[in-house]
C-alpha positions as CSV (number, residue, x, y, z in Angstrom):
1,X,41.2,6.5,38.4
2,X,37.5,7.6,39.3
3,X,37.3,10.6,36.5
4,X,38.4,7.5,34.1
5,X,35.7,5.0,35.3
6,X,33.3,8.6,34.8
7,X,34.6,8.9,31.0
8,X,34.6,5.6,30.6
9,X,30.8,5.2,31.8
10,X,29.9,8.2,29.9
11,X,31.6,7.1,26.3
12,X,29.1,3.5,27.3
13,X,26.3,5.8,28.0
14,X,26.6,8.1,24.8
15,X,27.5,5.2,22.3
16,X,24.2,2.8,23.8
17,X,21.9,5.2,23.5
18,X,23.1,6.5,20.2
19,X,22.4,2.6,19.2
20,X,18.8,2.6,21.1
21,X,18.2,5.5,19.0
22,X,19.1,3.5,15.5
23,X,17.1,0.6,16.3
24,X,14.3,-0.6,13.9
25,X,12.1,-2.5,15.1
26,X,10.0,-4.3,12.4
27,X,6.1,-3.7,11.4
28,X,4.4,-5.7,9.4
29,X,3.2,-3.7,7.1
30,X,3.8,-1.4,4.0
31,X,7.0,1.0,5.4
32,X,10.1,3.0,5.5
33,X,12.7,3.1,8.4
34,X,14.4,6.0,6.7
35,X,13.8,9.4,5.5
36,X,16.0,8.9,1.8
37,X,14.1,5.6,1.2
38,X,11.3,7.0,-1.4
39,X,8.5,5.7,-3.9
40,X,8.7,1.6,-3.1
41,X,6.9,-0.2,-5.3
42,X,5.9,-4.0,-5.5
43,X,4.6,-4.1,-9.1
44,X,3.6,-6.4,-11.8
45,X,7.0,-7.4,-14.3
46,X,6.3,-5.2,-17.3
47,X,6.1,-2.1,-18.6
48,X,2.7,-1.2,-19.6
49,X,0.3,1.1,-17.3
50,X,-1.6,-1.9,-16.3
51,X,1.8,-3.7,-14.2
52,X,2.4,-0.6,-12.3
53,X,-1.2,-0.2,-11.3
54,X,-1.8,-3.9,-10.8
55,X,-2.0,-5.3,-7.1
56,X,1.0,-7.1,-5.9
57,X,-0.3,-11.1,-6.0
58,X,1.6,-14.0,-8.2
59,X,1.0,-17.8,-7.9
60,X,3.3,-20.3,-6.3
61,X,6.1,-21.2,-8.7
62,X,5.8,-18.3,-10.6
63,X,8.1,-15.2,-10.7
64,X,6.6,-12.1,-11.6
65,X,6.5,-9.2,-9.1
66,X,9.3,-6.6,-8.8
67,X,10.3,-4.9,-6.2
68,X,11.8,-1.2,-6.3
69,X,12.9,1.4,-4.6
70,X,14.7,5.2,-4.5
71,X,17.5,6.2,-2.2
72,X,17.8,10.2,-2.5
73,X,21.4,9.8,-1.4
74,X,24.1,10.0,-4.2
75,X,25.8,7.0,-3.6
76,X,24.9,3.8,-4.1
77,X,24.6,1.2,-1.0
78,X,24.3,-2.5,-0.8
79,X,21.2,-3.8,0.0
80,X,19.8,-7.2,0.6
81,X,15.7,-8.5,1.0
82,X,14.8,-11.9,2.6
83,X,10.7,-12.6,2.9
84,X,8.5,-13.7,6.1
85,X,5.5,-15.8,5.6
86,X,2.8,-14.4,7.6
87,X,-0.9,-15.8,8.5
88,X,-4.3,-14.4,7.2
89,X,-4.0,-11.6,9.9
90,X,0.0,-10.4,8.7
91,X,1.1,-12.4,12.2
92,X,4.4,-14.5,10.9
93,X,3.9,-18.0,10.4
94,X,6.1,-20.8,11.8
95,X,6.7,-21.4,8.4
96,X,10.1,-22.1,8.1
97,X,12.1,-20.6,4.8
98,X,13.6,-23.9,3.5
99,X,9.7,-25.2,3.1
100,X,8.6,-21.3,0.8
101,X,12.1,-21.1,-0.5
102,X,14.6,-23.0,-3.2
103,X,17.3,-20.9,-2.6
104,X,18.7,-19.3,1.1
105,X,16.2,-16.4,2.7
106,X,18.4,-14.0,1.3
107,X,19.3,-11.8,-1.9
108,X,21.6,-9.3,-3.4
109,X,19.9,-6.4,-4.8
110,X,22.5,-5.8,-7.4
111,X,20.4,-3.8,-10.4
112,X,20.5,-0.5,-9.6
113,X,20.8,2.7,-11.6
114,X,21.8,6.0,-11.2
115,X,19.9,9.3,-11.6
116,X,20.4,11.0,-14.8
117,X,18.9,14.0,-16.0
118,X,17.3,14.6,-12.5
119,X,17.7,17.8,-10.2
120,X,17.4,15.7,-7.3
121,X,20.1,13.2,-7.2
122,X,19.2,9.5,-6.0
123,X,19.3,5.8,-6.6
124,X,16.8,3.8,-8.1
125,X,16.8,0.1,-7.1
126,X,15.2,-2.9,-8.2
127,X,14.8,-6.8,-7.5
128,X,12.7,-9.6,-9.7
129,X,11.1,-11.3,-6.6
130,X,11.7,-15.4,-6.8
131,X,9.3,-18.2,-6.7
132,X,7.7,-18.6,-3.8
133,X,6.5,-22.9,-3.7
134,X,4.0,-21.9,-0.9
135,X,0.9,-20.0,-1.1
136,X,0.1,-17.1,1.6
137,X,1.1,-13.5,2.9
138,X,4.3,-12.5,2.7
139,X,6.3,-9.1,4.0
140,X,10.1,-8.7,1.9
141,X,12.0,-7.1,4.2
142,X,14.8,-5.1,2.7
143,X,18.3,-4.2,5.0
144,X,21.6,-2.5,4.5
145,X,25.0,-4.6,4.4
146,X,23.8,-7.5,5.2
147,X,22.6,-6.1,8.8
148,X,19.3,-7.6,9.5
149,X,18.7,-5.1,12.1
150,X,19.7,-2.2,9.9
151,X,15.8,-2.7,8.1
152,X,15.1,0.2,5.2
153,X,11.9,-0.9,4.4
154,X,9.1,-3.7,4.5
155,X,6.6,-4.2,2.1
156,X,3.4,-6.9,1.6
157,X,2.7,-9.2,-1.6
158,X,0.4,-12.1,-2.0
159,X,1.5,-15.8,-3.2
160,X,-1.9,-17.7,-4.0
161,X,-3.2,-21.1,-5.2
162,X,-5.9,-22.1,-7.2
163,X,-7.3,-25.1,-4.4
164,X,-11.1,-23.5,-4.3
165,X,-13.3,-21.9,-6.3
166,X,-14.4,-18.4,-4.8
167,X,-16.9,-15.9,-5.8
168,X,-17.0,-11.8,-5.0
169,X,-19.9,-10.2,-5.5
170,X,-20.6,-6.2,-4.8
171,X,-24.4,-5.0,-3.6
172,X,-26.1,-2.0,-2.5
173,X,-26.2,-2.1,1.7
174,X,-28.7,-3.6,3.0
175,X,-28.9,-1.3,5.7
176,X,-31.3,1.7,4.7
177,X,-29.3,4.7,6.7
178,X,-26.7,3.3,4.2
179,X,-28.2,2.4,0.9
180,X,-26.5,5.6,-1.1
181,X,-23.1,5.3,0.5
182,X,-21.9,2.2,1.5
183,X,-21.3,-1.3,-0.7
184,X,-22.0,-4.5,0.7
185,X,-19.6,-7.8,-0.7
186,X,-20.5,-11.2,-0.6
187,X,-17.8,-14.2,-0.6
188,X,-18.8,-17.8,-1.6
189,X,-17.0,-21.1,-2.2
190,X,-16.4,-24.4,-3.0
191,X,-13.8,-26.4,-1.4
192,X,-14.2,-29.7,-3.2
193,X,-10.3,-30.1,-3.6
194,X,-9.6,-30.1,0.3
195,X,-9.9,-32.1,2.9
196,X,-11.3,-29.8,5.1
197,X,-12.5,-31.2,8.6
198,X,-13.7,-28.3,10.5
199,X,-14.4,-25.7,7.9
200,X,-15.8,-22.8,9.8
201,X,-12.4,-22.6,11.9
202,X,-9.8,-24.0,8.6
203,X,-10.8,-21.3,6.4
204,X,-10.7,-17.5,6.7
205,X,-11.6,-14.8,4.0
206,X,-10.4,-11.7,3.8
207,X,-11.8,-8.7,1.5
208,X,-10.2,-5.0,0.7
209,X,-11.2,-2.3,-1.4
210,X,-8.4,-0.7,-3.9
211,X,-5.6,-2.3,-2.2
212,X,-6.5,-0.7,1.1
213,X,-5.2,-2.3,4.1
214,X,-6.5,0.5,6.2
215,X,-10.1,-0.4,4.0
216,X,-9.9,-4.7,4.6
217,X,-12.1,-6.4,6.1
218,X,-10.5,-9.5,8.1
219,X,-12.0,-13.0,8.8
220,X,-15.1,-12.8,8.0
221,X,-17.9,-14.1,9.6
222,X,-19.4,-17.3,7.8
223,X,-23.2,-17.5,7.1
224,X,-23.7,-21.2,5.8
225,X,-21.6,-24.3,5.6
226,X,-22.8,-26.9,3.4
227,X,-20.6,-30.4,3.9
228,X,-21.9,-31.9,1.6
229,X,-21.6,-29.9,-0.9
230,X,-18.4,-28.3,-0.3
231,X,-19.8,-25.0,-0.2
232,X,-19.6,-22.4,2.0
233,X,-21.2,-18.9,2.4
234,X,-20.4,-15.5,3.8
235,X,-23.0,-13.4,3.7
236,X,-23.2,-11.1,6.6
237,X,-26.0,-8.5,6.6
238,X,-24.1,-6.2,9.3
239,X,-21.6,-3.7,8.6
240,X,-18.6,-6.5,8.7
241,X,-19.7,-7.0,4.7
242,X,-19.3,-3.0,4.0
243,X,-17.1,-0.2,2.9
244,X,-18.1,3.0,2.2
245,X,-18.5,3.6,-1.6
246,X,-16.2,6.7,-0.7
247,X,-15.5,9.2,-3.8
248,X,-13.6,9.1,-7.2
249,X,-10.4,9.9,-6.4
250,X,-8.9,13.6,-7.2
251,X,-6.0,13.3,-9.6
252,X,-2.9,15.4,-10.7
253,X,-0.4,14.8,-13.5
254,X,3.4,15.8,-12.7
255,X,4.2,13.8,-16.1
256,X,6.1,16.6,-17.3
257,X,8.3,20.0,-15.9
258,X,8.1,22.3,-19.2
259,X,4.1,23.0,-18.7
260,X,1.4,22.5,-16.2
261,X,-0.4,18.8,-16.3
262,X,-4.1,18.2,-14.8
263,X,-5.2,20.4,-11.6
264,X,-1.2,21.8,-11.7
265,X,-1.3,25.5,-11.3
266,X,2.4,26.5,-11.5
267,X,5.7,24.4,-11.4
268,X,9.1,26.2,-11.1
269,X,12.3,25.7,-10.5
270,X,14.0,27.2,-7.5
271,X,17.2,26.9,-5.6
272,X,18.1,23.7,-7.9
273,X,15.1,22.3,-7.1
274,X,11.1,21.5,-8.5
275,X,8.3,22.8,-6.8
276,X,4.7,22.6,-8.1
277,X,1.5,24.1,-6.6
278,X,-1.7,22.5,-7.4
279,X,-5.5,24.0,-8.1
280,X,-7.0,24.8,-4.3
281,X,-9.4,21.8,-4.2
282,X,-12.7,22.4,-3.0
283,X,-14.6,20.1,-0.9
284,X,-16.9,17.6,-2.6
285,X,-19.3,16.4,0.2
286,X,-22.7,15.7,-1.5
287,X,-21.0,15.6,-4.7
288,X,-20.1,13.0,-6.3
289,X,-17.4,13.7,-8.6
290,X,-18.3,11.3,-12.0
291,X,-14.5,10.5,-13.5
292,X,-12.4,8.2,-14.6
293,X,-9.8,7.7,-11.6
294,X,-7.0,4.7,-11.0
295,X,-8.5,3.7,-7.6
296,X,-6.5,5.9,-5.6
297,X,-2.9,4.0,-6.8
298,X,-0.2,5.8,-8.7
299,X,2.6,5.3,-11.3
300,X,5.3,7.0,-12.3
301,X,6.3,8.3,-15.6
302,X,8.5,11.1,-17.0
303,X,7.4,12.5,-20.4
304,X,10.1,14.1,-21.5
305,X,13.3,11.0,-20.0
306,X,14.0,7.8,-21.6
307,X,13.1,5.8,-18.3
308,X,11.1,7.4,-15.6
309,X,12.5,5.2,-13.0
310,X,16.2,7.0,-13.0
311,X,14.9,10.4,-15.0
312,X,11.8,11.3,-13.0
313,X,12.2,14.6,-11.2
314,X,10.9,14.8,-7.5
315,X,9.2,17.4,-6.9
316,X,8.0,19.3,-3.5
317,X,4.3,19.6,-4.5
318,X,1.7,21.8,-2.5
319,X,-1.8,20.8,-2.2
320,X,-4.6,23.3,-0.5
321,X,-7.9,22.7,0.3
322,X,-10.8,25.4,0.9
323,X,-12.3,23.8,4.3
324,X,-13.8,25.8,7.8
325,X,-11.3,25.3,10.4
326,X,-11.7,22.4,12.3
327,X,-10.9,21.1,15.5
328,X,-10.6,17.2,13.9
329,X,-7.1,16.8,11.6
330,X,-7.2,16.5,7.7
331,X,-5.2,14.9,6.0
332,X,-4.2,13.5,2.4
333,X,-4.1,10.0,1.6
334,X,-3.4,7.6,-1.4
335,X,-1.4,4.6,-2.1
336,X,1.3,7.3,-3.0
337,X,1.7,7.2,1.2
338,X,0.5,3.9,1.9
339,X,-2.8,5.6,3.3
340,X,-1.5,6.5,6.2
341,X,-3.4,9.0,8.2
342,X,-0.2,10.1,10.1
343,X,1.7,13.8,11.3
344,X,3.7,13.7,7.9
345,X,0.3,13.9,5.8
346,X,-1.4,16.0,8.0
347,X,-2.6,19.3,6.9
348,X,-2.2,22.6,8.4
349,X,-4.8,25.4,8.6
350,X,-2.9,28.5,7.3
351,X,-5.0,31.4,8.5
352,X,-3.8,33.9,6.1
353,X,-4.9,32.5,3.3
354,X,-7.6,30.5,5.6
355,X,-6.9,27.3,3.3
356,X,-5.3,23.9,4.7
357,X,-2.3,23.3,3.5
358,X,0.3,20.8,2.9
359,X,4.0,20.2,1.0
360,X,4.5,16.5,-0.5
361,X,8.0,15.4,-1.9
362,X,6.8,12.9,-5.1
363,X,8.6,11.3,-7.9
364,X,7.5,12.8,-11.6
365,X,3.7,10.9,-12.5
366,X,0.4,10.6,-12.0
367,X,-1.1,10.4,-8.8
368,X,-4.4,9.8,-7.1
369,X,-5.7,11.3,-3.6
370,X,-8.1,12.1,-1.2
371,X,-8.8,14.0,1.7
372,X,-10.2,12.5,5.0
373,X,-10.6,13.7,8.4
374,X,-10.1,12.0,11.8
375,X,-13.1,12.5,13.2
376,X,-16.6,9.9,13.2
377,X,-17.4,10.9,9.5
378,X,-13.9,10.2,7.6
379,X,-15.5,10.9,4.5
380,X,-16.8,14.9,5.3
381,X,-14.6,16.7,3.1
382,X,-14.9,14.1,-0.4
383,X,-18.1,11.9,0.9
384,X,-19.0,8.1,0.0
385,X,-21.5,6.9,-2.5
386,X,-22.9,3.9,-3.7
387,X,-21.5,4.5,-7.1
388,X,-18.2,4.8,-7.2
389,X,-16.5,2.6,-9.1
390,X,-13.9,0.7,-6.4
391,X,-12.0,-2.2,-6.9
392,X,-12.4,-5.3,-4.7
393,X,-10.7,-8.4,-3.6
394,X,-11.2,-11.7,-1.7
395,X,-8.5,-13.5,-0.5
396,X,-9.4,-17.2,0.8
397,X,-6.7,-18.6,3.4
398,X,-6.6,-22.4,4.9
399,X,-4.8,-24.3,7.8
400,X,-4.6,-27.4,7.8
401,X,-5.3,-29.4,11.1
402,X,-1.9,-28.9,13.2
403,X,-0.5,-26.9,10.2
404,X,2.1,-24.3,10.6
405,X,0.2,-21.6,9.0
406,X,-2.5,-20.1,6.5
407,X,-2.0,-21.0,2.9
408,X,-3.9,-18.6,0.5
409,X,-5.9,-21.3,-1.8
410,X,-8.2,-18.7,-3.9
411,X,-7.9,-15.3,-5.0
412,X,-10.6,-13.4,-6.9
413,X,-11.7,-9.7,-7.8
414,X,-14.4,-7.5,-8.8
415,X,-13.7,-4.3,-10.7
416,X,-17.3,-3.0,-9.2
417,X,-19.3,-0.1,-11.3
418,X,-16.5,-0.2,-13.8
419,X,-16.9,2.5,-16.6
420,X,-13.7,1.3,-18.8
């Protein structure tokens, strides 16, 4: 009886911590629970360059965005996506779904498509997001089987209103150690359509650079309030109102398998399988490097398939960099990895061939990077300049008194030191 109680214990103890193991707990941000979940996209509906590159922000009532998604498993699976309304900060709201929603919090993703032509088999998935009937943050939350607590992935869009009028305008710093590398924003506006009866605490404005949530600037401090006149100000002179200009972003083009795109040195095929190595990059530092870039997003596209989203290779891709050895980490970023400065994109000093090196698995396009490090001065290896051309936008949130969270009642952009 007592080595059955022990087996029976042990089979409780194996099988619990086998489940504490599996369990996802949910962040609120842009990202994967799994290792097969690959290249998630919220884009714009369409199929020009401009959708896949535009930021992920529709208007209440309005469909529009698309979610998608690879599994590099070869079956398919059945997968579902209900939406959280968060706060100016990504906090969830008490918003409840029946007062966002016309339909119940939760949806079949039923289009999906095999991959044809590919070396790497996997299933490409896709949803047209619904209208949304109120404004604000919202994280889609995508799960297996109708699980909830089996989570895939999560991903951020943006619902907005038109309810004030804002303004965004980009400046050289105002602080001289500065004045070459950093760019100072501005937010203005009018709120003559609300009733709002304590201003400086109702509203809160939020500004990013190139769809950067590790490069947003939250809740900004305001500088003048004007009652009378609807109109308030927020024009900090510290560094609250500034980003580093940073660098054009570096570039390669895995468009195509039969010959070598931009900065690709060699692709191959191996063991069933792509690999590509690119040009070593060298440092930039002082440099500024004067091109055309897409803001450090990517898209995907497969010259010589029908549709890149089921006939795009993926392809293990090596980057290496020429940089001194370095007690602080490097590593590559780009929206390709939701800028995340983490152990997967970290790159390791190989002292052979004494560059820093790195092995990315991507889906067949064209992608933007950079290189940062993790010490005070991020931008040592690619540097920050005034004149980059960066893309910037203000998103102006409002809470009604008692409300049960922030609307987003103005949306606006500046495509700053644009060359196009």
């Amino acid at each position: 009886m007592r080595v059955n109680s022990i087996k029976i214990i042990t089979i409780f103890l194996i099988l619990f911590s086998n489940q504490s193991i599996a369990q996802k707990d949910l962040q609120f941000i842009n990202a994967t629970y799994e290792s097969s979940i690959q290249t998630v996209q919220i884009n714009r509906l369409g199929s020009a360059v401009e959708d896949a590159l535009a930021p992920p922000v529709t208007q209440v009532n309005r469909r529009g965005l698309v979610l998608s998604f690879d599994d590099l498993r070869e079956d398919a699976d059945y997968y579902y996506v209900y939406f959280i309304h968060c706060n100016a900060d990504w906090s969830p709201s008490r918003i409840r779904p029946n007062m966002y929603l016309n339909a119940y919090n939760e949806f079949e993703i039923a289009s999906f498509e095999f991959s044809a032509e590919a070396k790497q088999m996997y299933v490409n998935y896709s949803i047209e997001l619904p209208a949304f009937k109120a404004s604000g943050n919202y994280l889609a939350v995508v799960y297996r089987d109708k699980d909830k607590e089996d989570i895939v992935l999560s991903r951020r869009f943006y619902v907005f209103e038109e309810k004030v009028k804002a303004g965004l305008k980009i400046t050289r710093s105002t602080n001289p150690g500065n004045q070459r590398t950093h760019q100072r924003f501005e937010v203005t506006l009018n709120y003559a359509e609300l009733n709002a009866v304590d201003p400086k605490t109702q509203f809160k404005v939020n500004v990013r650079q190139n769809q950067r949530d590790d490069y947003t600037a939250f809740e900004l401090p305001t500088t003048f309030i004007d009652q009378n006149s609807k109109l308030i100000r927020y024009q900090n002179f510290g560094e609250q109102n500034e980003f580093p200009g940073t660098n054009e972003f570096r570039n390669f083009d895995l468009g195509t398998v039969t010959f070598n795109g931009r900065n690709i040195q060699d692709v191959k095929v191996q063991r069933n399988e792509v690999f590509a190595e690119l040009r070593t990059d060298q440092p930039l530092a002082d440099t500024y490097l004067q091109q055309l870039d897409i803001n450090g997003q990517f898209y995907i596209r497969d010259l010589e398939g029908r549709a890149g989203s089921n006939t795009a290779e993926y392809i293990r891709t090596n980057l290496k960099l020429e940089y001194p050895e370095t007690n602080e980490k490097v590593f590559v970023i780009g929206a390709f990895n939701n800028w995340r400065t983490s152990k997967d994109f970290e790159m390791i000093f190989n002292r052979s061939s004494e560059l820093y090196e790195i092995e990315l698995l991507v889906k067949q396009g064209w992608y933007n990077y950079t290189y940062v490090t993790s010490g005070v001065n991020t931008q040592e290896i690619d540097g920050t300049f005034f004149d980059t051309e960066n893309f910037y936008e203000a998103f102006v949130y409002f809470r009604t008194m008692g409300g049960r969270g922030d609307q987003l009642v103005g949306y606006v952009t500046n495509a700053f030191n644009t060359r196009r």
